[in-house]
LOROLO-729631 format. One record per residue: x, y, z of N, C-alpha, C, CB in turn. Coordinates in steps of 0.001 Angstrom, whole numbers, padded with zeros to 6 digits, always signed. Glycine has a CB too. Layout:
N
XYZXYZXYZXYZ...
// end
This chain:
301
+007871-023761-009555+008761-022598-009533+007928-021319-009537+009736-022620-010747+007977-020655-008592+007370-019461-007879+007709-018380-009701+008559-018864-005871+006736-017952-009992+006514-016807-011226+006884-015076-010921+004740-016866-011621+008092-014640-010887+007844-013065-010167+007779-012004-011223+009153-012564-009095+006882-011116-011255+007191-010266-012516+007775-008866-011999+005765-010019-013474+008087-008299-013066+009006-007176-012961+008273-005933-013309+010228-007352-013858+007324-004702-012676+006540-003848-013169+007055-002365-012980+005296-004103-012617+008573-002107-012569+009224-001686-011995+009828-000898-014016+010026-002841-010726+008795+000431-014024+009589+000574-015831+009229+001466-015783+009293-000184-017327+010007+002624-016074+009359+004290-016724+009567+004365-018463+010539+005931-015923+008749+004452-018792+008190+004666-020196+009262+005487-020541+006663+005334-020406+008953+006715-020580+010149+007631-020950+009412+008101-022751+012087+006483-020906+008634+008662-022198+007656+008698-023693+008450+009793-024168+005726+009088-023645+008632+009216-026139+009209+010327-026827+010454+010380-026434+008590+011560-026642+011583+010058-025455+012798+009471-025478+013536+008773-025663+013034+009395-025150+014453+008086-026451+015156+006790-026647+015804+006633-025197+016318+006808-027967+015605+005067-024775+016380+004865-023890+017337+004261-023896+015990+004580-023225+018761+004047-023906+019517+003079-023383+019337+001517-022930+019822+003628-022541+018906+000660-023844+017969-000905-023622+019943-001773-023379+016479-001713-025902+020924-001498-024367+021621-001836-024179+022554-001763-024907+021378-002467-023892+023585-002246-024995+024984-001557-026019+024242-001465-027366+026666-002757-026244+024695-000521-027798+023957-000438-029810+022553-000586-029660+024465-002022-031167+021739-000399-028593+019910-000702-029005+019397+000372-028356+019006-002270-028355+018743+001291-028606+017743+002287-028411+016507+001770-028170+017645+003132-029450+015749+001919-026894+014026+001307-026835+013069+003155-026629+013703-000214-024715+012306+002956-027516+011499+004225-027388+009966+003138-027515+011882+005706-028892+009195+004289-025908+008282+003686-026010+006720+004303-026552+008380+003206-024898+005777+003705-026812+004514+004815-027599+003927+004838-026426+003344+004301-029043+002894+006270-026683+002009+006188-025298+001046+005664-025565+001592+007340-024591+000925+004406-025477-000169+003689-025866-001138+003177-024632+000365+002552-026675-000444+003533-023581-000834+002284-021917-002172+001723-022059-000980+003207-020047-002594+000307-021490-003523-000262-021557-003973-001327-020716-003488-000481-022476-004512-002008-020153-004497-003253-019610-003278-004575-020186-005983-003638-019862-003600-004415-021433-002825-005325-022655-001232-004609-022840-003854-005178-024416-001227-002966-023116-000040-002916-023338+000671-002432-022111+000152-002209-024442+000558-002823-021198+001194-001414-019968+001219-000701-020219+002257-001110-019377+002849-000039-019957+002707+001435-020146+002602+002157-021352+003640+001971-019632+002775+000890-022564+002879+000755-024189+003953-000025-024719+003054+002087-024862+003654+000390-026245+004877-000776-026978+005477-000462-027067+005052-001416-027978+006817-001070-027316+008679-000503-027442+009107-001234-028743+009989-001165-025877+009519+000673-029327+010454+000383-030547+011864-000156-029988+010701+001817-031486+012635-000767-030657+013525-000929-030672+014447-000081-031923+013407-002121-030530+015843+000267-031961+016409+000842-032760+017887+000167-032356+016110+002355-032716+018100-000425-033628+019772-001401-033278+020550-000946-034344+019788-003398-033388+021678-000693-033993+023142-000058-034779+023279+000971-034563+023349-000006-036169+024944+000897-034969+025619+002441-035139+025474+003039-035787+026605+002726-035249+025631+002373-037474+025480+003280-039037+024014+003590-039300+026042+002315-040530+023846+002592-040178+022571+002479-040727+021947+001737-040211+022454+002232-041829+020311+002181-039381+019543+001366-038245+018733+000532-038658+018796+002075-037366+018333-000735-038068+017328-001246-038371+016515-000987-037115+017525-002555-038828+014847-001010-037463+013588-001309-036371+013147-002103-035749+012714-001224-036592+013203-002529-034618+011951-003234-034322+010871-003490-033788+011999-003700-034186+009681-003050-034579+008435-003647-034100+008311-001819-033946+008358-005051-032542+008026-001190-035383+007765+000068-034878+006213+000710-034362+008267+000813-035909+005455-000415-034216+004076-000258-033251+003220+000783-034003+004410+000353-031537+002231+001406-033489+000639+001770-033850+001027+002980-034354-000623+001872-032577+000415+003037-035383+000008+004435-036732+000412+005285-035896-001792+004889-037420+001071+005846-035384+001064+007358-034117+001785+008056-034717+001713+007309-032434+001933+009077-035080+002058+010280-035626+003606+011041-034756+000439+011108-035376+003298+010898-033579+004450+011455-032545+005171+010289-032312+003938+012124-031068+005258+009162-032624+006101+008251-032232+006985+007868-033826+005168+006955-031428+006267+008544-034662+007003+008180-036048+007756+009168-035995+006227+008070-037447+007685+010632-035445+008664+011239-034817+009789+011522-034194+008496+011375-034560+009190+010530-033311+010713+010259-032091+011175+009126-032624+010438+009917-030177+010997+008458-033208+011945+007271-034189+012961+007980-034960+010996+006368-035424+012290+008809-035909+012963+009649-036610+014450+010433-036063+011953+010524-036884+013943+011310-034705+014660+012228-033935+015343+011201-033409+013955+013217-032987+015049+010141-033126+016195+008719-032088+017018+008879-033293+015499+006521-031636+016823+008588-034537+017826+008370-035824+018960+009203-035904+017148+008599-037143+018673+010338-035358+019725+011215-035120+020344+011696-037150+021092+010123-033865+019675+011491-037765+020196+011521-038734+020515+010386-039604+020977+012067-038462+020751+009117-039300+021788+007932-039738+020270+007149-040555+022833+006800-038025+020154+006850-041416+019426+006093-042222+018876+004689-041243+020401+005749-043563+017322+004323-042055+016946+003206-041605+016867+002424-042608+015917+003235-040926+017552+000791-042521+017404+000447-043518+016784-000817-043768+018338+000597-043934+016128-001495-042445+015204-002158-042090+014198-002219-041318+015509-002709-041950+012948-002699-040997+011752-002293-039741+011646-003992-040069+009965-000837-040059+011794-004711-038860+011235-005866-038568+009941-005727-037686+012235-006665-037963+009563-006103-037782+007768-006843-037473+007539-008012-036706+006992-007393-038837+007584-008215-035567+007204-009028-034514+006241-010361-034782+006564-008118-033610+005621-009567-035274+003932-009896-035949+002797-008767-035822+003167-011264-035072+001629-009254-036150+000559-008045-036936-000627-008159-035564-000322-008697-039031-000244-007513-035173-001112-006583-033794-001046-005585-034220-000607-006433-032240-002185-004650-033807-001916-002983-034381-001201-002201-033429-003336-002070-034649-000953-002784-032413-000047-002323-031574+001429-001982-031722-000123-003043-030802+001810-003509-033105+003187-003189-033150+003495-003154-034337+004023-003970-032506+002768-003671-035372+003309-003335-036986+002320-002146-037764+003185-004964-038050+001216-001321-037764+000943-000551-038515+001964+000388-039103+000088-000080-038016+002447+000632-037969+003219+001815-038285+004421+002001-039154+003573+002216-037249+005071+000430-039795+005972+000304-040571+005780+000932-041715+006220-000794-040708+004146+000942-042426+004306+001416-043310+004866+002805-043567+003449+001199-043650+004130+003348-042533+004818+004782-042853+005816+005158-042474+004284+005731-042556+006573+004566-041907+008146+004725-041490+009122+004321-042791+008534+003604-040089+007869+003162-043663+009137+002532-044999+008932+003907-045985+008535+000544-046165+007467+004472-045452+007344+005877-047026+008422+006720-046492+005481+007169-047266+008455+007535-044979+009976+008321-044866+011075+007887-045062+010307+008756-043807+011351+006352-045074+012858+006393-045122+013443+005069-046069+013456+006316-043460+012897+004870-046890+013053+003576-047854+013276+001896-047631+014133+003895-048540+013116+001983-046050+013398+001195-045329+012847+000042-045436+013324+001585-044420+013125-001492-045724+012524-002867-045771+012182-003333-045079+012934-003648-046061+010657-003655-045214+010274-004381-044360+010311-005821-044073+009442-004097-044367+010415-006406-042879+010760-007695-042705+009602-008912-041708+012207-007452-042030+009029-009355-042161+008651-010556-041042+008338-011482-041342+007792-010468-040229+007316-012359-040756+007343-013926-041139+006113-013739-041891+007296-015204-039830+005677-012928-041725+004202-012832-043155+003163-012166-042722+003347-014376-043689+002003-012052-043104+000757-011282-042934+000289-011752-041819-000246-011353-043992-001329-010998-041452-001896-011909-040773-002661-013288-040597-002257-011436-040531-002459-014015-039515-003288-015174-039820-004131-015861-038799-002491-016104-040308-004651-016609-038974-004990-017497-037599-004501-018344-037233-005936-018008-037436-004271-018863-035930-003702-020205-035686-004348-021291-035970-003407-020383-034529-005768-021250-036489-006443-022452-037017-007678-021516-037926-007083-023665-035592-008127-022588-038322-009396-021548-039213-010196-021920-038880-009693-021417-040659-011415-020586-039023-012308-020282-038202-013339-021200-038356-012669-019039-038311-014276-021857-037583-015122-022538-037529-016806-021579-038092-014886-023112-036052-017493-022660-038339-018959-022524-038993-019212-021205-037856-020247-024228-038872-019644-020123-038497-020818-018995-037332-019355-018342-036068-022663-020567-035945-018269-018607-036066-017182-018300-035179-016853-016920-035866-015906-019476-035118-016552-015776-034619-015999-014916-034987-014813-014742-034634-016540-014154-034847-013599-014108-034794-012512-013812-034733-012351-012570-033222-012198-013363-036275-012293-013058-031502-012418-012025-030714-011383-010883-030985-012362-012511-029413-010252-010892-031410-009566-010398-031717-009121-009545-032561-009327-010836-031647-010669-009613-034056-009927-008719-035506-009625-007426-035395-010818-008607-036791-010381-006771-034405-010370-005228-034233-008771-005313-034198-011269-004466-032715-007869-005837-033428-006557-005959-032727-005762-006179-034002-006423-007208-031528-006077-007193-035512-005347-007638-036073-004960-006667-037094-005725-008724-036353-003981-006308-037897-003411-005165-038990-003447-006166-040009-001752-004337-038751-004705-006527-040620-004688-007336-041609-004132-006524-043013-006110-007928-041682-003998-005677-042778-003233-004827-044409-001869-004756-044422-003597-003090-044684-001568-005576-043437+000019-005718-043066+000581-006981-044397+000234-006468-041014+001831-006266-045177+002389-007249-045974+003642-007049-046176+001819-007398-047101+004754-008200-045727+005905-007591-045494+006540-007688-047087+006768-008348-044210+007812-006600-047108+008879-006885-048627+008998-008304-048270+010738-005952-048821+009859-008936-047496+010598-009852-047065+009612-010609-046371+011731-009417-046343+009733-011928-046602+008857-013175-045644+009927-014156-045113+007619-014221-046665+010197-014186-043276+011401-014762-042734+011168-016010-042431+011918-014129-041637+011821-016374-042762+011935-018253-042558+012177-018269-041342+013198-019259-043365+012084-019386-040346+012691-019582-039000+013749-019673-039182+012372-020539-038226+014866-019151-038876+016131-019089-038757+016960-018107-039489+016495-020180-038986+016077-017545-040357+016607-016732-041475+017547-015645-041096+015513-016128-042206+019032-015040-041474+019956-014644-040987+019843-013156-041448+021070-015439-041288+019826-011588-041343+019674-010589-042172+020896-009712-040956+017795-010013-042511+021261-009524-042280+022576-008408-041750+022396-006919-041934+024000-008664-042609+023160-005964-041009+023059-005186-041753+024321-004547-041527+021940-004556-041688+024201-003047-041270+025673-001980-040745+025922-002230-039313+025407-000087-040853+026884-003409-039612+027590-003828-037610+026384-004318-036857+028256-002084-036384+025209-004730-037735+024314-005745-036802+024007-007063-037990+022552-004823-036136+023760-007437-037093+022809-009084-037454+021434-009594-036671+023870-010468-037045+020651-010039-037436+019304-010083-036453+019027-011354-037290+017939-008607-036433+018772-012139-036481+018114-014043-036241+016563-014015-036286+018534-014906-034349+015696-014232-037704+014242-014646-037005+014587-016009-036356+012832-014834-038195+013615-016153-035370+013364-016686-034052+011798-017328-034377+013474-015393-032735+011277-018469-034810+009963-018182-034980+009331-018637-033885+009420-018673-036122+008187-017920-033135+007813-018405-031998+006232-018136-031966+008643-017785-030865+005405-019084-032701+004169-018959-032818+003560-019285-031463+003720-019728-033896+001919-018767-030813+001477-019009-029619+000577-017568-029767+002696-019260-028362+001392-016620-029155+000347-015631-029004-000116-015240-030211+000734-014505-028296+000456-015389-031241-000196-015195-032453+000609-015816-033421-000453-013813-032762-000188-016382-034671+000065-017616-035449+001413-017169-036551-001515-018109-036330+002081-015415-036573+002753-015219-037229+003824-014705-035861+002203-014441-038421+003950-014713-034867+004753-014581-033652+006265-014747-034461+004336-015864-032330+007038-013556-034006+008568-014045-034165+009793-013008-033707+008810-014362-035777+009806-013803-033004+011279-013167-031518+012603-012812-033209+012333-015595-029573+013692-012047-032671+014631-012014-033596+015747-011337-032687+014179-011262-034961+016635-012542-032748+018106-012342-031810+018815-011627-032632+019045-013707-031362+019848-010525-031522+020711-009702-031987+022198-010793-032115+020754-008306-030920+022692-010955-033052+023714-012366-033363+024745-011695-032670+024185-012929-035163+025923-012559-031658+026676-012211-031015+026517-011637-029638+027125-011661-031678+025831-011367-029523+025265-010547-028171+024632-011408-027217+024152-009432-028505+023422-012724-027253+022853-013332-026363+021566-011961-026146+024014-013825-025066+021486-011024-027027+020081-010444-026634+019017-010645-028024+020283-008626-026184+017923-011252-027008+016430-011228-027971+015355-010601-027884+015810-012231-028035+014802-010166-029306+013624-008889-028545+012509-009957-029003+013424-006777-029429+012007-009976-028007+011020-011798-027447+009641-011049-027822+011052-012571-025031+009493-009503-027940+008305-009190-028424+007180-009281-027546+008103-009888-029442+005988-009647-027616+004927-010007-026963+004933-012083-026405+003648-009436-028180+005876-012811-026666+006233-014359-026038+006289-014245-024842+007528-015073-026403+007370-013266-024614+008226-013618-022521+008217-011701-022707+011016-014937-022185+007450-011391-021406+007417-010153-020939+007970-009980-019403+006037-009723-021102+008562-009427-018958+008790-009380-017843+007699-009149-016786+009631-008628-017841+006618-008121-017645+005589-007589-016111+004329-008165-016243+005213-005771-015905+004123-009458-017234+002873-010045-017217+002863-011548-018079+001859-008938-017832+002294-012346-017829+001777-013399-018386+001559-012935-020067+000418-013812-017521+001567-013790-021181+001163-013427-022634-000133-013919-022878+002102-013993-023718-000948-013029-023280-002646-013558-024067-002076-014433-024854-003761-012344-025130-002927-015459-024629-002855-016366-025737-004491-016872-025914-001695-017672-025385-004522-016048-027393-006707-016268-027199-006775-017302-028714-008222-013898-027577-007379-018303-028791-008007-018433-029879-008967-017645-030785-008413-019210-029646-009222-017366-031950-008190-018383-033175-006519-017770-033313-009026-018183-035155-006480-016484-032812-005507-015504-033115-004125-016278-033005-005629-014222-032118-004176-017304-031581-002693-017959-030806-003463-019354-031036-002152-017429-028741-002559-020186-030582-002641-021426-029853-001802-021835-028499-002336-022332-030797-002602-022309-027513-001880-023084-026343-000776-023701-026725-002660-024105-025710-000831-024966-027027+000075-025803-027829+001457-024803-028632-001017-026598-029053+001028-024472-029257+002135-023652-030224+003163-022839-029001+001166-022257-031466+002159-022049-028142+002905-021318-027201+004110-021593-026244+002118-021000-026551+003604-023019-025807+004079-023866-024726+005651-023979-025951+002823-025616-024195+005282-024541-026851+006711-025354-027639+007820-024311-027962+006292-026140-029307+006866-023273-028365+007976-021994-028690+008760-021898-027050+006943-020110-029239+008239-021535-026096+008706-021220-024698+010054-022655-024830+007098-021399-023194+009771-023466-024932+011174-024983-024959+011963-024629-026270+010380-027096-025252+010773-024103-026981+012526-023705-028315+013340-022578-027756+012075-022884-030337+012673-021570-026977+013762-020499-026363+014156-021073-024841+013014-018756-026226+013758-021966-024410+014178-022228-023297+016236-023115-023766+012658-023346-022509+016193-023680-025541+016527-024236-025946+018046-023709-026369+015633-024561-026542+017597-022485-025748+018953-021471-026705+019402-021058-025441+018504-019870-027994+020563-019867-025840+021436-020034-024647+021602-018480-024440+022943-020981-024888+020266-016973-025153+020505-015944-024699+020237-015299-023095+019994-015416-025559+020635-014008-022796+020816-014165-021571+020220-012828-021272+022223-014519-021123+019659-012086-022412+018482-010779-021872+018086-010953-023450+019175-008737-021133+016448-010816-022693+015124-010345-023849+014637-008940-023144+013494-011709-023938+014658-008345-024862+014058-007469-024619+012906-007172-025513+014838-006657-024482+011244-006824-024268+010142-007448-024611+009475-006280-025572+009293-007950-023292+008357-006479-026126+007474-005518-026517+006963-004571-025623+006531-006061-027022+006737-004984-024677+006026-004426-023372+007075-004323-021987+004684-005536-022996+007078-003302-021581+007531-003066-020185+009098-003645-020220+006474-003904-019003+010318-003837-019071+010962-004052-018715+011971-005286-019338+010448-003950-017838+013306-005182-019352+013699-006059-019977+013452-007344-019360+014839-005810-020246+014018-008844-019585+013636-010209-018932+015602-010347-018393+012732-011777-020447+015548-010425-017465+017021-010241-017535+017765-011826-016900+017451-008704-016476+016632-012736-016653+016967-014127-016508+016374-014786-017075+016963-014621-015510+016256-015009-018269+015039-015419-018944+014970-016784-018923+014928-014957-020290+015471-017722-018677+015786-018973-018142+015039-019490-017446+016714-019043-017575+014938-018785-016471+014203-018858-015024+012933-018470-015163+014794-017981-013907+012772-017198-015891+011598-017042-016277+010820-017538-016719+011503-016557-016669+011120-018055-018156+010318-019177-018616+010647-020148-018196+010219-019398-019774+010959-020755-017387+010723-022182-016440+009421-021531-015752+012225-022720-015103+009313-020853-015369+008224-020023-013931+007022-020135-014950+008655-017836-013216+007298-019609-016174+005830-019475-017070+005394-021026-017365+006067-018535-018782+006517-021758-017587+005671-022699-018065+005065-023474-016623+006523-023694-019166+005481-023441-015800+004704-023670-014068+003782-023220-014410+005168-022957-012573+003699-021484-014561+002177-021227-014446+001529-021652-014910+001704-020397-014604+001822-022109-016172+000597-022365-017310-000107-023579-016930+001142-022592-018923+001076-024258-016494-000016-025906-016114-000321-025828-014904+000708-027585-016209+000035-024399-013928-000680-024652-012650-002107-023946-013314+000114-023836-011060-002353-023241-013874-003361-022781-014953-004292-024202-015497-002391-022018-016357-003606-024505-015914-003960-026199-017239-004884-026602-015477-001610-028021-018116-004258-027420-014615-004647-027892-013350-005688-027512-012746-003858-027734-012585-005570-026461-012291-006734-025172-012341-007608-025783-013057-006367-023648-013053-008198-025289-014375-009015-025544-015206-009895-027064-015047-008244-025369-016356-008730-028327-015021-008917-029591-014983-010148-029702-012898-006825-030448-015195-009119-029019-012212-010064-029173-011036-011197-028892-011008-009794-028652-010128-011765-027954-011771-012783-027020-011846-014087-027814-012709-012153-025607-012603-013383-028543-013664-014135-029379-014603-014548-030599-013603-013185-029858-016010-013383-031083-012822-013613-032072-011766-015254-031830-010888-012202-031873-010662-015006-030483-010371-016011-029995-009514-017409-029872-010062-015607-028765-009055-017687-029924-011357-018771-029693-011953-018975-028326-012765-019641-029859-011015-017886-027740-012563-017840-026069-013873-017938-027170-015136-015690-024634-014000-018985-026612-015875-018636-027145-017128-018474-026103-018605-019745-028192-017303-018422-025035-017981-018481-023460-018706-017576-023224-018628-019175-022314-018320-016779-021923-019436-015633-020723-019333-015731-019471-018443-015476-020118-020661-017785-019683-018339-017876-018445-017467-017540-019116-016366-019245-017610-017359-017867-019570-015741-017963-020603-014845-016060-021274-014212-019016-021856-015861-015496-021255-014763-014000-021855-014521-013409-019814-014647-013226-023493-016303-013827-019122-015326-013346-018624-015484-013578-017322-013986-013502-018648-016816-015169-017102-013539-015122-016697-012461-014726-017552-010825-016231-016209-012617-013898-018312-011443-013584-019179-010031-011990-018995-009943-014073-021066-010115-011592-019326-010775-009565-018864-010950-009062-017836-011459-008653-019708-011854-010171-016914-011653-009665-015668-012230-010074-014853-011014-010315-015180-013753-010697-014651-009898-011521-013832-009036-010538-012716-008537-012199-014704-007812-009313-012598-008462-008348-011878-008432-007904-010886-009217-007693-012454-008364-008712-011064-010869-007945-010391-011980-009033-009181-012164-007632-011450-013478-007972-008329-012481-008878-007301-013003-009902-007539-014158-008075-006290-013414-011274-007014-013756-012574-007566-014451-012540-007002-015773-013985-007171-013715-011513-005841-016096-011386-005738-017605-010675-006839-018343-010686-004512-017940-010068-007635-017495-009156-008940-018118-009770-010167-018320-008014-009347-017245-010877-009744-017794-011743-011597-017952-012124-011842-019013-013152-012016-017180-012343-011196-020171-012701-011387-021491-011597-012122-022020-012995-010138-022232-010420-011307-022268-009319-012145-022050-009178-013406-021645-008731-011696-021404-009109-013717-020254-009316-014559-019198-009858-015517-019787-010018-014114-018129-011211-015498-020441-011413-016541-020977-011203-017080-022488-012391-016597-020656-010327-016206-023008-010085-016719-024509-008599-017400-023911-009977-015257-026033-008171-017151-022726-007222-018152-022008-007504-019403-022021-007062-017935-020737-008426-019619-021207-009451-020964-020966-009798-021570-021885-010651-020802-020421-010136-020776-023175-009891-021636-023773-009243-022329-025039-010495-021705-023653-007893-021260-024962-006749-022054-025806-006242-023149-024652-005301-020894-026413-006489-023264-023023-006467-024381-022421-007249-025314-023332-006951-024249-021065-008233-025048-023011-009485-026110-023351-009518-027008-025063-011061-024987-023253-008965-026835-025636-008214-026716-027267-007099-027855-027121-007319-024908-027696-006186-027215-026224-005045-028146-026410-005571-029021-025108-003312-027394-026354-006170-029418-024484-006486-030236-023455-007421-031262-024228-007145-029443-022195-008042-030568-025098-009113-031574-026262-007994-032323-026837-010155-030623-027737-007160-031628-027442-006135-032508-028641-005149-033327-028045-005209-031520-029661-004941-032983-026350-004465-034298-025865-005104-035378-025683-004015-034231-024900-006671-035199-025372-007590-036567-024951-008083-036179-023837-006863-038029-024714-007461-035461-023092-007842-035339-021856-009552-034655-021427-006671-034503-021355-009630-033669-022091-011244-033251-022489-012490-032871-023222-011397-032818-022265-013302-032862-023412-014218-033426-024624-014963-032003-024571-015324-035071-024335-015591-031878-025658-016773-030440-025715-017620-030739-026434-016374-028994-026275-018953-030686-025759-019993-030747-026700-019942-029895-028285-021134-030253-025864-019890-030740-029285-019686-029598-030317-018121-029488-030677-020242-028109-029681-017769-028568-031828-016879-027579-031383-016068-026773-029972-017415-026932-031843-015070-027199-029628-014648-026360-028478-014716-024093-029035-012580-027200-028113-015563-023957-028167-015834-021860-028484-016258-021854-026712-017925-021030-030140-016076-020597-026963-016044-019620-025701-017081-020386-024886-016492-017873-026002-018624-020463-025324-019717-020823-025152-020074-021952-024708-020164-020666-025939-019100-023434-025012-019412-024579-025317-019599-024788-023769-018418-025430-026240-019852-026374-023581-019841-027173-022496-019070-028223-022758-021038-027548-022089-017925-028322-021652-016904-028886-021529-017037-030403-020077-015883-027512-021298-016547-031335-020605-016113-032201-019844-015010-033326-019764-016922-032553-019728-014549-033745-018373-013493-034333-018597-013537-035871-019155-012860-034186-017462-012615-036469-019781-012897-037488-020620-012550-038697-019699-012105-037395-022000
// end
């Protein structure tokens, strides 16, 4: 199933936009390779609002949250998970407005770190992140004329968690399912494995728009993630041919199926390769000298 993305989004910096009945999306100017054009608050209800995912320490975006409020109290900030992209900024949104914080917990890894392994990712992680509230998968929180569903969907990162608006069929999927790009998924931060299962637990449900951290809403998301999970194992395949051919590296697999991507993404690119290479070990299918790391030498079993 052919993968199409959607890159087709005006930011609208410092404006609330219209995401959909009762939800306000304001986005930060953050743009990046990683974030597009940046991250999107969300703001849900009529009365008293809850947040979500009020993104990076920014000073002018704790602003236009504020000015989106129009006045009406906040009385929750949910948390996606701990990227500094999308939870620093709760704290200081809970000191203006007394507001609770909510998510599935601090930061973590999806596995722990091996002998001499560094973490590619810590710069990225808000390890001082600690929520009031720690959400169970499924956990139900109400508030003024809303309801919001944690969703837990570990992969891109080991505290990952989507949270459906109840009644509506809309989920803010966060950094999981984006409309205008594929999701990093790097070791230790994510896991392959984890990613793939979350994608079948939302493939599992029956909403009918996500709305992402990044860029554009998903407005078939069905289809979508059917398309992602294609990619991934035309990805997985990829990788496996390459090992076939005699790549027995990340640099190596990684300048052969990546030759298309922008060369700021190959770092990336290969913490791709090898949350492949991870869950391709733990099926049987391939072996690594050592420890599977960025570095190793890989072959098929």
């Amino acid at each position: 199933m052919a993968l199409e993305f959607d890159t087709a989004f005006e930011p609208s910096y410092g404006r609330p936009v219209e995401a959909a009945p009762g939800v306000l999306r304001l986005t930060v100017e953050n743009p990046s390779p990683f974030t597009f054009h940046g991250t999107n608050t969300y703001l849900v209800g009529g009365g008293a609002l809850a947040v979500v995912d009020p993104g990076p320490d920014d000073k002018a975006h704790l602003a236009a949250i504020l000015d989106a409020a129009g006045g009406r109290p906040i009385s929750h900030i949910f948390v996606s998970h701990t990227h500094r992209d999308h939870s620093p900024l709760a704290a200081r949104l809970k000191a203006q407005t007394g507001a609770q914080i909510l998510a599935q917990g601090p930061h973590r890894a999806a596995r722990p770190l091996r002998i001499g392994e560094l973490n590619p990712l810590d710069a990225s992680a808000d390890t001082d992140f600690e929520p009031d509230v720690a959400l169970a998968d499924g956990d139900l929180v109400e508030g003024d004329g809303w309801a919001l569903r944690a969703v837990h969907t570990p992969g891109h990162a080991a505290n990952h968690t989507a949270f459906a608006l109840e009644g509506t069929g809309i989920l803010f999927s966060a950094d999981h399912v984006m409309a205008w790009s594929t999701t990093i998924v790097a070791p230790p931060d994510g896991a392959m494995a984890d990613y793939m299962a979350s994608l079948d637990k939302l493939l599992a449900r029956d909403d009918h728009l996500f709305l992402p951290g990044h860029g554009g809403p998903v407005i078939s998301p069905k289809t979508f993630m059917r398309g992602l999970k294609a990619h991934r194992k035309m990805r997985e395949r990829a990788i496996v041919e390459r090992l076939s051919a005699g790549d027995n590296t990340i640099a190596e697999i990684v300048k052969s199926i990546y030759r298309d991507t922008d060369p700021r993404l190959h770092g990336a690119a290969g913490l791709s390769v090898l949350a492949h290479m991870e869950d391709l070990i733990g099926r049987n299918v391939v072996a690594a000298e050592g420890d599977p790391a960025i570095d190793s030498v890989y072959r098929l079993k």
